[in-house]
Structures are given as C-alpha cells and as structure tokens.
N, C-alpha and C positions, 0 to 999 in steps of 0.2 A: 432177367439179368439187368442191372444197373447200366448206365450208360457212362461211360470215362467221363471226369472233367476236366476239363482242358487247361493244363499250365496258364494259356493265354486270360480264357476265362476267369480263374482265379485271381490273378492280376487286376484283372479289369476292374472285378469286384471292389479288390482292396484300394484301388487307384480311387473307387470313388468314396467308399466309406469315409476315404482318409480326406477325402473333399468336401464330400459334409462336414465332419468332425472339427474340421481348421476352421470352415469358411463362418465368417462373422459380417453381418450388415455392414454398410460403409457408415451408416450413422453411431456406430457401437466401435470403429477402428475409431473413428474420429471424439469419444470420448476419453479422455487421459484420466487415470485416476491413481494417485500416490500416495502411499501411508506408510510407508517405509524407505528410509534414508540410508545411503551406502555407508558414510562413515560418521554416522551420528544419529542418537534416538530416533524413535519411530517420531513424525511432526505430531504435536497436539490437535492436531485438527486433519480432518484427512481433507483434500486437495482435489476438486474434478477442474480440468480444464475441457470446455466444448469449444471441439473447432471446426464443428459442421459449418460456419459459415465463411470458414475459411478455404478457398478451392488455390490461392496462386501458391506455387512448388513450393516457393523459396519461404512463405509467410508461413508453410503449417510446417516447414521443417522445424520453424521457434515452438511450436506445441509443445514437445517431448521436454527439451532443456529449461523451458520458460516455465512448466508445470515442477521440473524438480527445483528448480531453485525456490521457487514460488514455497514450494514443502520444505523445503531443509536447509535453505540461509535466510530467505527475509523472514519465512513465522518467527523463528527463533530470533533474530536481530529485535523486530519489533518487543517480543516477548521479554528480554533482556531492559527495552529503553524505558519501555512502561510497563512492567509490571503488570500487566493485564493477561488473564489466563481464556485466551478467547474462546476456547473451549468450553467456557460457563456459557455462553451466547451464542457459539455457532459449531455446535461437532463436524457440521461439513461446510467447506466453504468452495463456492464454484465460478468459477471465469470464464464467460462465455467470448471468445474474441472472435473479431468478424476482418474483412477484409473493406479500405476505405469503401468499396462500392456495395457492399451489402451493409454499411450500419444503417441499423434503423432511424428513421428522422423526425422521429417520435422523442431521440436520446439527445439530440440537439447536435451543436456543432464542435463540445469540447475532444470528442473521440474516446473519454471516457465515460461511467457512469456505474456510481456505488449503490448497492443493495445493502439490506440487514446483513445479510452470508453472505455476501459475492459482489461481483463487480461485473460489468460487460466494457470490453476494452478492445479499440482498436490495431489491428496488427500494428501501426504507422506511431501507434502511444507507444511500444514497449522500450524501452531501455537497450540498446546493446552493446555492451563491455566486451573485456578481456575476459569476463568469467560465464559470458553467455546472456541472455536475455532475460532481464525481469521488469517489474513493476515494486514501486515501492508509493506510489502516490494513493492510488483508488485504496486498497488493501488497508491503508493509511484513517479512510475515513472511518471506515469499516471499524475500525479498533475504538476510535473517537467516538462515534458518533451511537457505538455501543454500550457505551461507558461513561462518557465523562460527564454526561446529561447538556444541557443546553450552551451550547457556545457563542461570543463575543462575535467571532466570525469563523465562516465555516474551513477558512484553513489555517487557524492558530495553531502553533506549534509545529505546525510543516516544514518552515525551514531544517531548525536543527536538529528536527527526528529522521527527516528524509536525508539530510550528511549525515547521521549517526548510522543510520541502516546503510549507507553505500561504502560507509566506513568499517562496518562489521562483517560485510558481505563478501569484503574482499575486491571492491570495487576502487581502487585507489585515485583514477585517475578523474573518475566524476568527483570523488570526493574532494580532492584537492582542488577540482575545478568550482564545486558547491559553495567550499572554504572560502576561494579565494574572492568570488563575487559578493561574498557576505562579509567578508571584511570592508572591501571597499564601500559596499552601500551604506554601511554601517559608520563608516570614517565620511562619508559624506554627506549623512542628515545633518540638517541645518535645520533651526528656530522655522527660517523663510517657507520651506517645505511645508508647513502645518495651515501657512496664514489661506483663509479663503474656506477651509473646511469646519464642517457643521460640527460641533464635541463630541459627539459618537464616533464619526469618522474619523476626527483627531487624535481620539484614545485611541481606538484599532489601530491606527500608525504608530504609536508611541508604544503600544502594545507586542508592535512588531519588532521593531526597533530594541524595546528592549530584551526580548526571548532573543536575537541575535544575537546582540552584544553580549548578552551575559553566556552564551554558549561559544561564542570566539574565545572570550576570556577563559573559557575550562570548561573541554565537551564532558564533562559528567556533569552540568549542571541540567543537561536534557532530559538525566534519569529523573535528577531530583524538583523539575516542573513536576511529570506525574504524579511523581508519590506524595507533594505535599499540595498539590489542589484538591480542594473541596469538593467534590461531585455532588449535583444536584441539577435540580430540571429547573431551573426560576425563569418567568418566561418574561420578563420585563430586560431590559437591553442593560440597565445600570447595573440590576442583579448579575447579571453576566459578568459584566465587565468587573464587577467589585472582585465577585470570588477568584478570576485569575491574578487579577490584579495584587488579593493580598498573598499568593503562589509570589508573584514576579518577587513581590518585597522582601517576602521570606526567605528565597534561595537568591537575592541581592546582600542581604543582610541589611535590609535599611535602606540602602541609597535608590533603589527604584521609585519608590514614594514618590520626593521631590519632581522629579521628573513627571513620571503619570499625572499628578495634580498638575501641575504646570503646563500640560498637552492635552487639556477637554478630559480626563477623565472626574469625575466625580469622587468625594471624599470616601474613604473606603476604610 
C-alpha cells in the first residue's frame, strides 16, 4: 500500500521548483538587454547595459531607465541627425557602467570610454533630466568614428549633434541650456583668440567655430554636415581638415571659405 503525501510536502516541493525556476545569477539580473520599445519600433540595434560593476542602490536604480532611453530615444535621435544606419556596424551595442570607485584606471580619468559597439561609462558621466537618465556623448563617437573615416579632431561636430539629440529626446532644459552657451561662445570669438596657435590648431578652432554658428543660425543644418561630407580615411591632418572643411562651405553656401583660409586652415 502506498504511503499518503502530505499537503505540506507537496507545497514544499512546489515552493522549491518555483525557486529554481525564478532564481537567476546576480551577474545575469545585473545584465539589461532591450530590443523592443513601448511606443515606438523595435531600436535598430539591440541594447545590453552591464551593471555588474555597479553595487550603490541609487546608481544601478539608472540601469533600467538609462538602458531604455539609450534603445528608443537617442538611437533613434542620432539616426535621424546623421543618417547612419548603425546597424551596418554594430547589430549589438553594450554599455558597461561602473560606479566612480570600480572604473578601471587603465580607462584613464575622463570617466568615459568608446568601443567599436559600445562604450564603458561612468555612473557620475550619465546625464539626468526630466526624462530620466542617458548619454548622448560616448554613443556619439561610436556613430563617428564608424563611419565618417578619419577626423580633423576627435570631437567635431559634437556640439550641435549633442543639442540636436537633447532636443529630439525630449530633453528641453539641457537643450536650451547647450543653445544658450553656444550662442554666447560663438558671439564671443574674436580674431585675438587664434593669435599664438600652430595652423592645425587654428583651423580646428575655426572649425569649431564655424559648425556652431552655422547650427545656431538653423538647427537642420546638423543634418545636413552629415549628408554632405565626404567620408574617407586620409591619414594626413590637411586631408582631414580639407574634406570637412569643403562640408562647412557647402552647407554655408560660400561664406565659410573666407573665414577657414583666414584661421590656419589650408586651401581646400
């Protein structure tokens, strides 16, 4: 004859299966991964956030929200400014963020740091708005640095692609704040400012200078930087500077030129 099983026993059992069944490493809670957007396509790219090296409450609470923004407002914003389908270069892209006392010091001291696919960033770098926590800077290179082949310097076009994405994002209050220090800087370059610097360096200012001004004077001109520079790897610093250079003239209509020649750059 069989022996009864006991209510209690039966329970016990289920109590535990159901505890296997759930239970997942704390290195596998601590990976986010997003590929699907609540009220907008699935992102072109699917999304890991690792925030294993992030242990304080309040820093990994940004994991959840920082990885969906990261999927489904700045891919898209960026996708929008330039025209770049990163999904040719990176089907997954991953952000390792650490907490200031675990970055690695191998990564140096900017608290950021860009990969082919990914970036590793510090909780202390992230952005926090009205609309929750993201990055728009590393992600940034990431897109550039895939694409556009060799650069003048390693953060042209930063300005007014990084207000265009705070401005797409929904982010109004950096945006307006981005705006409003790029007007002034821009209302403030003077001749004076150049004197003392080597022609490389004076271009790159004048360079800057003018992807500013001409993005104050009408933010779709930061669409059309991308679309109308040359891509190419030329590893020589003139080559560089030539090919944005004749972008700047282009979507100036002409009056960039002047300028550039007259600030160290070279005849282009």
């Amino acid at each position: 004859m069989r022996s009864p099983v006991s209510l209690a026993g039966v329970l016990c059992v289920v109590a535990i299966l159901s505890a296997l069944l759930s239970f997942q490493p704390a290195h596998a809670q601590d990976v986010i991964t997003v590929n699907q957007c609540p009220n907008s396509p699935p992102p072109p790219v699917t999304l890991q956030i690792d925030c294993t090296h992030v242990t304080d409450p309040s820093a990994k609470a940004l994991c959840r929200p920082f990885a969906e923004n990261q999927a489904c407002k700045v891919f898209f914003a960026y996708r929008k400014i330039t025209g770049i389908n990163l999904e040719d270069y990176c089907p997954t892209f991953t952000y390792t963020l650490y907490d200031k006392n675990q970055w690695p010091k191998e990564l140096g001291d900017a608290g950021g740091f860009s990969r082919r696919c990914g970036a590793d960033l510090m909780t202390d770098g992230i952005i926090q708005s009205s609309i929750g926590p993201y990055d728009v800077h590393e992600i940034l290179h990431v897109y550039q640095d895939n694409v556009l082949g060799a650069l003048p310097d390693g953060h042209i076009l930063f300005g007014p692609a990084m207000a265009e994405a705070q401005r797409l994002i929904g982010d109004g209050k950096s945006y307006w704040n981005t705006m409003g220090r790029m007007k002034v800087q821009v209302a403030r370059t003077t001749d004076a400012q150049y004197a003392g610097l080597s022609p490389d360096a004076s271009c790159v200012k004048a360079e800057f200078y003018i992807e500013d001004s001409l993005y104050v004077k009408d933010i779709h001109n930061v669409e059309l930087f991308y679309r109308k520079l040359e891509r190419g790897g030329t590893k020589d610093t003139a080559g560089r500077q030539a090919r944005f250079n004749r972008m700047f003239d282009a979507v100036s209509g002409g009056t960039a030129r002047p300028y550039l020649l007259a600030h160290g750059c070279a005849p282009f």
